[in-house]
C-alpha positions as CSV (number, residue, x, y, z in Angstrom):
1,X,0.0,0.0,0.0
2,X,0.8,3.9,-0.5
3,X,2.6,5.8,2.7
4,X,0.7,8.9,2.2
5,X,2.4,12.2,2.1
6,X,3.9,13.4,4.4
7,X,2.4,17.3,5.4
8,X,3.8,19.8,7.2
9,X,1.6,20.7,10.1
10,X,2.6,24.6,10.4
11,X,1.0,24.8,6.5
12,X,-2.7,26.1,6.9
13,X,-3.8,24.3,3.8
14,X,-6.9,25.6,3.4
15,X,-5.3,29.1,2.1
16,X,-2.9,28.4,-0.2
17,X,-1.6,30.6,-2.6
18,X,-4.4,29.6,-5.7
19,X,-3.9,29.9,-9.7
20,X,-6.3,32.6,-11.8
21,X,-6.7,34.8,-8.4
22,X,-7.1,37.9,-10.1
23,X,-11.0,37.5,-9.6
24,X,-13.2,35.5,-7.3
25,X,-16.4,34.2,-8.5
26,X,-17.3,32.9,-5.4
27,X,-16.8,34.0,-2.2
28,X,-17.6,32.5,1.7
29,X,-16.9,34.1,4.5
30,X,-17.5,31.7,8.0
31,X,-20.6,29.9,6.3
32,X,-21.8,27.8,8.5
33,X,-25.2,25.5,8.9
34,X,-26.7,23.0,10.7
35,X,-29.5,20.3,10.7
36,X,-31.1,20.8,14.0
37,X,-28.3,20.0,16.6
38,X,-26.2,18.3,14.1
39,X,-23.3,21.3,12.7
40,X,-22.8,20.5,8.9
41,X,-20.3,23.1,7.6
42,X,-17.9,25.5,10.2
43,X,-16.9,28.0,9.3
44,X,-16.5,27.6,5.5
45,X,-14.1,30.3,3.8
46,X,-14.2,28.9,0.2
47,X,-12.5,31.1,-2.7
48,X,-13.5,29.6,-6.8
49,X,-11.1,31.6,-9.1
50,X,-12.5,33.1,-12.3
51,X,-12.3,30.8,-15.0
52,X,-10.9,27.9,-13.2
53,X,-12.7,24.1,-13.1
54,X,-12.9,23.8,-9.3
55,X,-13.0,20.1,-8.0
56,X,-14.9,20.1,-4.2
57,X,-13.5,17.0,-2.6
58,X,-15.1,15.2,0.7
59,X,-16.5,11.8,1.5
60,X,-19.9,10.8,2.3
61,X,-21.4,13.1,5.1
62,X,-18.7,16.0,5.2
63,X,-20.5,18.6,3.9
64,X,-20.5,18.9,-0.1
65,X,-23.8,19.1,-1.0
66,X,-24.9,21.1,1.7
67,X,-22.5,23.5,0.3
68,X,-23.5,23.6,-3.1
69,X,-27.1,23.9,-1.8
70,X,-26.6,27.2,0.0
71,X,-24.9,28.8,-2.8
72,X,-27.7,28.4,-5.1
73,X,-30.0,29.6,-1.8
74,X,-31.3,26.3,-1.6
75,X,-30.5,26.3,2.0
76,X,-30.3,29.2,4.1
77,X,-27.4,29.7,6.2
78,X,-27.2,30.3,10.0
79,X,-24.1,32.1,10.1
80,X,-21.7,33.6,7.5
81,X,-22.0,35.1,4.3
82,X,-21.9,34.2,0.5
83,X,-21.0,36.1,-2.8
84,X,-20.9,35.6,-5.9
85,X,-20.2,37.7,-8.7
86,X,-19.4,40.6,-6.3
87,X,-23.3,40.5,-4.8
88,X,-23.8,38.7,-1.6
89,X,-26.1,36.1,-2.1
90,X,-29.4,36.9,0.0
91,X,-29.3,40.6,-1.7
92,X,-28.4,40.0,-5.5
93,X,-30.1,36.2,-5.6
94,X,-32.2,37.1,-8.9
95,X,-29.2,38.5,-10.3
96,X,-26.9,35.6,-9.7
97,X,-28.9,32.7,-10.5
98,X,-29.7,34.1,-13.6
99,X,-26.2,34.1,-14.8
100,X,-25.7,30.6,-13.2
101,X,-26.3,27.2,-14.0
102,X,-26.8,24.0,-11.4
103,X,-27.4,20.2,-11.3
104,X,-27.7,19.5,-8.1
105,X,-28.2,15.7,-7.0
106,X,-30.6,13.3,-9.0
107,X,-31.6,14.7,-12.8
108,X,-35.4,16.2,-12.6
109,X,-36.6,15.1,-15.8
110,X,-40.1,14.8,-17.1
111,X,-39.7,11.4,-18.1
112,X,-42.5,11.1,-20.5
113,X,-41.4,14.0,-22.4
114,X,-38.4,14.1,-25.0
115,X,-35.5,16.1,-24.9
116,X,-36.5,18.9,-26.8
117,X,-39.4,19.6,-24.7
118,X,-38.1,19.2,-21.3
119,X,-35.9,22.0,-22.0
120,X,-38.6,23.9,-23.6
121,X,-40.6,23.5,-20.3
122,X,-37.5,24.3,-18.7
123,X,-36.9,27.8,-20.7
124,X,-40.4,28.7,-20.3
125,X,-40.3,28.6,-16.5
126,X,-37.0,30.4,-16.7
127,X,-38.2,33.3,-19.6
128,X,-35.4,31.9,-21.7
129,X,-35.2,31.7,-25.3
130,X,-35.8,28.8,-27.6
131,X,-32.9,29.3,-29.5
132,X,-30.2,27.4,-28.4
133,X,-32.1,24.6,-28.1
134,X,-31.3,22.9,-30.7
135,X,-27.3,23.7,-30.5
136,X,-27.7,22.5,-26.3
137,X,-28.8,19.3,-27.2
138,X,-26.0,19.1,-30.3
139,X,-23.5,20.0,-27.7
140,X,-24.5,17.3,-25.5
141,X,-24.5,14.6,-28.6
142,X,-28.2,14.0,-27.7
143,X,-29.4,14.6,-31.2
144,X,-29.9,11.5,-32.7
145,X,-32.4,10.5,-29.3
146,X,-34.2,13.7,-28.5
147,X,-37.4,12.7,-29.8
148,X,-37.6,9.7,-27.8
149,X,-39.1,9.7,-24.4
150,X,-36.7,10.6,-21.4
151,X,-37.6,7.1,-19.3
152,X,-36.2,5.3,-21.9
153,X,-32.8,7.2,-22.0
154,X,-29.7,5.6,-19.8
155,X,-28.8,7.4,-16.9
156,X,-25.7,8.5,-18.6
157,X,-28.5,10.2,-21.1
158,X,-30.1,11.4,-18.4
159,X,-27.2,13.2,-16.9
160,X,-26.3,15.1,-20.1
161,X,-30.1,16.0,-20.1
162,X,-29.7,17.5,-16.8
163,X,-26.4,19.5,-17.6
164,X,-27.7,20.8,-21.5
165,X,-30.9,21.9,-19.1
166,X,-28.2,23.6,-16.9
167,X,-26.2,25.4,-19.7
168,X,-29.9,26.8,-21.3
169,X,-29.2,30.5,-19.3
170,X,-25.8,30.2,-21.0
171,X,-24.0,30.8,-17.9
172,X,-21.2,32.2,-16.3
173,X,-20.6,29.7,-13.5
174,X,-21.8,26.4,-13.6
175,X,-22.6,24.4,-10.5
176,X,-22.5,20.6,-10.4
177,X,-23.0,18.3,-7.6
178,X,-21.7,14.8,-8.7
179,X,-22.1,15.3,-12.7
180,X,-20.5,11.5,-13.3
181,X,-22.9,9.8,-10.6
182,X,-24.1,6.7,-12.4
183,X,-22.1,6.9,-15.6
184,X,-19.7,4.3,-16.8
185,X,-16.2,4.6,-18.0
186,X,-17.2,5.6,-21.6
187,X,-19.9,8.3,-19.7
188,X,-17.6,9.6,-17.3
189,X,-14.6,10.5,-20.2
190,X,-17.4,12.1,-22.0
191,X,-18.7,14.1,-19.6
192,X,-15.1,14.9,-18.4
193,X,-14.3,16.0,-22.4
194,X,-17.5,18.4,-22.4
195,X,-17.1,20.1,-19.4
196,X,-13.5,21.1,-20.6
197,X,-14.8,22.3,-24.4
198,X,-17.3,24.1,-22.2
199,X,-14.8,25.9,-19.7
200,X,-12.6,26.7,-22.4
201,X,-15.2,28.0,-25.3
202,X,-17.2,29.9,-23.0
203,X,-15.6,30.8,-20.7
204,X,-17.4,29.5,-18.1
205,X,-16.5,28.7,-14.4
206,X,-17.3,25.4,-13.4
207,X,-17.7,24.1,-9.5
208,X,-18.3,20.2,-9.5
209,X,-18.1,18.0,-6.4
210,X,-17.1,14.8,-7.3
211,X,-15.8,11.3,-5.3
212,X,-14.3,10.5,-8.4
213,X,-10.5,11.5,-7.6
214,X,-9.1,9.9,-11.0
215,X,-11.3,12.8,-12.4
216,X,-11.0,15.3,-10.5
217,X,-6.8,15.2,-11.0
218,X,-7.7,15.0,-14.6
219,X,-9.7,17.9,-14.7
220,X,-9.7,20.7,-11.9
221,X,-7.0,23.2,-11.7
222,X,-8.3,24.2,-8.3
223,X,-9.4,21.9,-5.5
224,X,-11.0,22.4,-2.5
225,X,-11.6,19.4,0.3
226,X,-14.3,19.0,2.8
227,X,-14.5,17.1,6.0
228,X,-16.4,16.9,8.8
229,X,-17.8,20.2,7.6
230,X,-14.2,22.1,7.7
231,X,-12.0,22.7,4.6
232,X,-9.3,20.4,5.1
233,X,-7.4,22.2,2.0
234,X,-7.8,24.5,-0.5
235,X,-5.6,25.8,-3.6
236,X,-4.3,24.7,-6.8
237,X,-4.2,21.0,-8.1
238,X,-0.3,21.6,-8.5
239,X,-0.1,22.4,-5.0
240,X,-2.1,19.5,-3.9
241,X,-0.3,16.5,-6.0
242,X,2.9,18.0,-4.4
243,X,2.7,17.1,-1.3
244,X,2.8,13.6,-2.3
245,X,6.3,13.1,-1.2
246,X,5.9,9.7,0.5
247,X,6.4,6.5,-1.5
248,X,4.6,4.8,-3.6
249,X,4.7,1.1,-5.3
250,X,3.9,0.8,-9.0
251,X,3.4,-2.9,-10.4
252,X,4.7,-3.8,-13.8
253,X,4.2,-6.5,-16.1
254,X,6.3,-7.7,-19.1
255,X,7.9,-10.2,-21.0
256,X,10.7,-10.9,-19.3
257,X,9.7,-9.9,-15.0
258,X,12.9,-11.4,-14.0
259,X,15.6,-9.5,-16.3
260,X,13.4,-6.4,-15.5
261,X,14.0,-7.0,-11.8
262,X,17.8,-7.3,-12.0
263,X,17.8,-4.6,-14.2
264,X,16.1,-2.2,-11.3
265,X,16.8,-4.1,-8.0
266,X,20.3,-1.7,-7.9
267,X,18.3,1.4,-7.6
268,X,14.8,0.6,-6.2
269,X,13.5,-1.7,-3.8
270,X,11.7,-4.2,-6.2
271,X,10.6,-7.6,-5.3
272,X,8.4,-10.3,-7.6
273,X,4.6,-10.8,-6.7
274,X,3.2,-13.6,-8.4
275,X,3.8,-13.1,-12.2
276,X,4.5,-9.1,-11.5
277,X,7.1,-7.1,-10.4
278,X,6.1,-4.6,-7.9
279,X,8.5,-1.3,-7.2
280,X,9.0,1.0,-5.2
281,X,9.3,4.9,-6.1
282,X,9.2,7.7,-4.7
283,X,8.6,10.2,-7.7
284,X,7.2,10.6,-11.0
285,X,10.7,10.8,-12.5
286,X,11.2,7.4,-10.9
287,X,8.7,5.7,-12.5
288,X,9.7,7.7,-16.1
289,X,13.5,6.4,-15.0
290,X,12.4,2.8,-15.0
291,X,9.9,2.6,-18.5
292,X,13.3,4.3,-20.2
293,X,15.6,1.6,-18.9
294,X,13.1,-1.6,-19.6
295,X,12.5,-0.4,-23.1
296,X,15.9,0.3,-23.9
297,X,16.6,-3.4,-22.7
298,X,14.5,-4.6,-25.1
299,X,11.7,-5.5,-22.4
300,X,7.8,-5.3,-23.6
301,X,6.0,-3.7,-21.1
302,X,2.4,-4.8,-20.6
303,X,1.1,-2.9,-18.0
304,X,2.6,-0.1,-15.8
305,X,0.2,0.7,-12.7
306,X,0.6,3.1,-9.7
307,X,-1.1,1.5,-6.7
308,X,-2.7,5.5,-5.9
309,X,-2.4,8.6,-7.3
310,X,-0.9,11.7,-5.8
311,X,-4.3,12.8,-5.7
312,X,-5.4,10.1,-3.8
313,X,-2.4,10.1,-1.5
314,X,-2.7,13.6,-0.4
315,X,-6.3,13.2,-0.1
316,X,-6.4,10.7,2.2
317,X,-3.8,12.0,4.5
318,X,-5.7,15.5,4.5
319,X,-8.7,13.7,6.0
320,X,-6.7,11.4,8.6
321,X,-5.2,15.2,9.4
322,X,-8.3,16.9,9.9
323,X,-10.2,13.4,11.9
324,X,-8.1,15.6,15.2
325,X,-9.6,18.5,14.3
């Protein structure tokens, strides 16, 4: 298994120095709410830099949704205060949710409508042209099914229902809570693909929590992770996969295991498992070091895998860190 990084407990990693910081989209100061007794977010100072794809990180129960609820004033907050745009929340809300986009939770679909006329419905209720339509449900490579009925799309359909119904005001900021949920490999790369052609092309800030850490190192350049409803961190992706330091063990298959580990055993701790060679590294430039030298001994490599990623290191050790909290 992974040693996870090790961090540096003078760091307050929940304000680190962030990428893009010349504006702030969206701003809490000491948001906090609760569920009767129960406290559900303390304190919450979150920053989401203009233009960036912002990942919000937590497990099950620490606080994401809850989050993304009050900022679309789904929820009102006990303490604190939220802006976006520059207009606090409670005072500009017309304003702000006009120029913003949400999926929040399970797709709301009338499911014995088609495409085209759930967002219809959807633009109706919202006084929103029927104009892009046509190019929403293009841009979410719906066409060729939008006259069918919604209950017999796949919840992969489904999903990019829900986020060309979220892109209809053509917004600024777009707000997901879990945009992958239910969507298989070939769904997920999709919906990862889209949602970078649609913060690049327009511009558009996106916020998505997400439990899918694979994805979220693919494509955030800002993170943000929740726990027991405190930030545990909160900067830039580059910061983040730094503090990976500890080691790590990639496994490696090939056509030749044995002359690969005599060829490594000098400079790494490598050691057969079964029909696999499993090494230890401690960087990326490791593992590039040791594909060089087994292809330039003539060794095939089958597979190369890293047992975690530095995302997933640092993650986990950021929520053993704040458990003391």
């Amino acid at each position: 298994m992974l040693g996870g990084p090790f961090l540096n407990p003078n760091i307050d990693y929940t304000s680190l120095p962030m990428n893009n910081t010349d504006e702030i989209i969206i701003r809490t100061n000491s948001l906090s709410f609760s569920y009767g007794n129960q406290k559900v977010l303390k304190e919450i100072n979150l920053r989401v830099p203009a233009g960036s794809i912002f990942g919000f990180l937590g497990p099950n129960g620490a606080g994401k949704s809850t989050t993304i609820k009050t900022l679309l004033g789904l929820l009102h907050t006990e303490a604190g205060m939220i802006t976006i745009f520059g207009e606090e929340l409670n005072s500009g809300k017309m304003n702000i949710l006009g120029r913003t986009g949400a999926m929040v939770e399970s797709p709301s679909l009338f499911e014995h409508l088609n495409a085209y006329k759930n967002l219809e419905y959807t633009a109706l209720l919202r006084n929103l042209p029927f104009s892009t339509i046509h190019s929403l449900i293009d841009t979410v490579s719906l066409t060729k099914d939008a006259h069918r009925p919604v209950k017999q799309y796949s919840t992969g359909m489904k999903q990019r229902l829900s986020l060309a119904i979220a892109l209809l005001p053509q917004p600024e900021l777009l707000i997901l809570d879990e945009p992958a949920n239910g969507l298989d490999p070939n769904g997920i790369m999709e919906m990862r693909q889209l949602l970078t052609r649609i913060n690049q092309e327009q511009s558009c800030t996106i916020l998505l929590s997400s439990h899918i850490l694979s994805e979220i190192e693919k494509l955030c350049s800002e993170v943000a992770i929740i726990n027991n409803g405190t930030l545990a961190y909160q900067g830039s992706m580059q910061t983040l996969l730094g503090m990976a330091t500890g080691k790590e063990t990639v496994t490696i298959q090939s056509d030749n295991i044995e002359k690969a580990k005599v060829l490594l055993e000098g400079k790494f701790e490598a050691h057969l498992k079964g029909p696999n060679l499993s090494v230890n590294i401690n960087s990326r430039s490791d593992a590039a070091y040791i594909i060089r030298t087994l292809v330039e001994n003539g060794i095939a490599i089958y597979s190369f895998e890293r047992e975690s990623s530095g995302l997933e290191a640092s993650f986990l050790q950021l929520l053993n860190e704040s458990k003391s909290l």
